[in-house]
N, C-alpha and C positions, 0 to 999 in steps of 0.2 A: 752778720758778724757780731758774737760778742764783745761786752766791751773790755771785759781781758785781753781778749785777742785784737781789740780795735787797740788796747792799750801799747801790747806786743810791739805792734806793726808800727804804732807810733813812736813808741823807747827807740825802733830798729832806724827810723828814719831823721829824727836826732840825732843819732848816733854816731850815722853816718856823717853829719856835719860838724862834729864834735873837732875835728882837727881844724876846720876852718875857722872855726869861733876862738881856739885857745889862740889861734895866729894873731884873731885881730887883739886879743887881751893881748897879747905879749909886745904885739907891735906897739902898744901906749904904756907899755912897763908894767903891766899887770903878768901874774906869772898864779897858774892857778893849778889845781890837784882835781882829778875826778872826784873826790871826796867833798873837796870846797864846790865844784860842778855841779853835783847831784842834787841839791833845793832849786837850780835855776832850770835842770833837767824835769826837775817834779810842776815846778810852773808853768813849763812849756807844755809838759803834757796836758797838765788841767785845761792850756787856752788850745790845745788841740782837741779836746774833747768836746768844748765848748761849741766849739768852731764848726765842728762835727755836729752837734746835735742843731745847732743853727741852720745847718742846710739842708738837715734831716726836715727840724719843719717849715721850711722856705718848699719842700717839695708837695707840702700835702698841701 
């Protein structure tokens, strides 16, 4: 898999948990915008990519 498409697959899987996370912001009185979201969505991917290339050479 490339890593656009390792990236795709990553954005998709964030994503999905995107309603859980504004719960717990909002539960402590933070109240947030996709917009304001989108730098901690971009950090997330970086440590998924990370993360990924870590196990990539943990196999060789």
């Amino acid at each position: 898999m490339e890593q656009h498409e390792r990236n795709l697959k990553f954005m998709e899987i964030a994503m999905k948990h995107v309603p859980e996370a504004r719960k717990l912001l909002e539960a402590k009185g933070i109240d947030v915008t996709m917009d304001e979201l989108q730098p901690l969505l971009s950090l997330l991917l970086h440590v998924m990519n990370e993360a990924y290339e870590l196990g990539l050479n943990e196999q060789e």
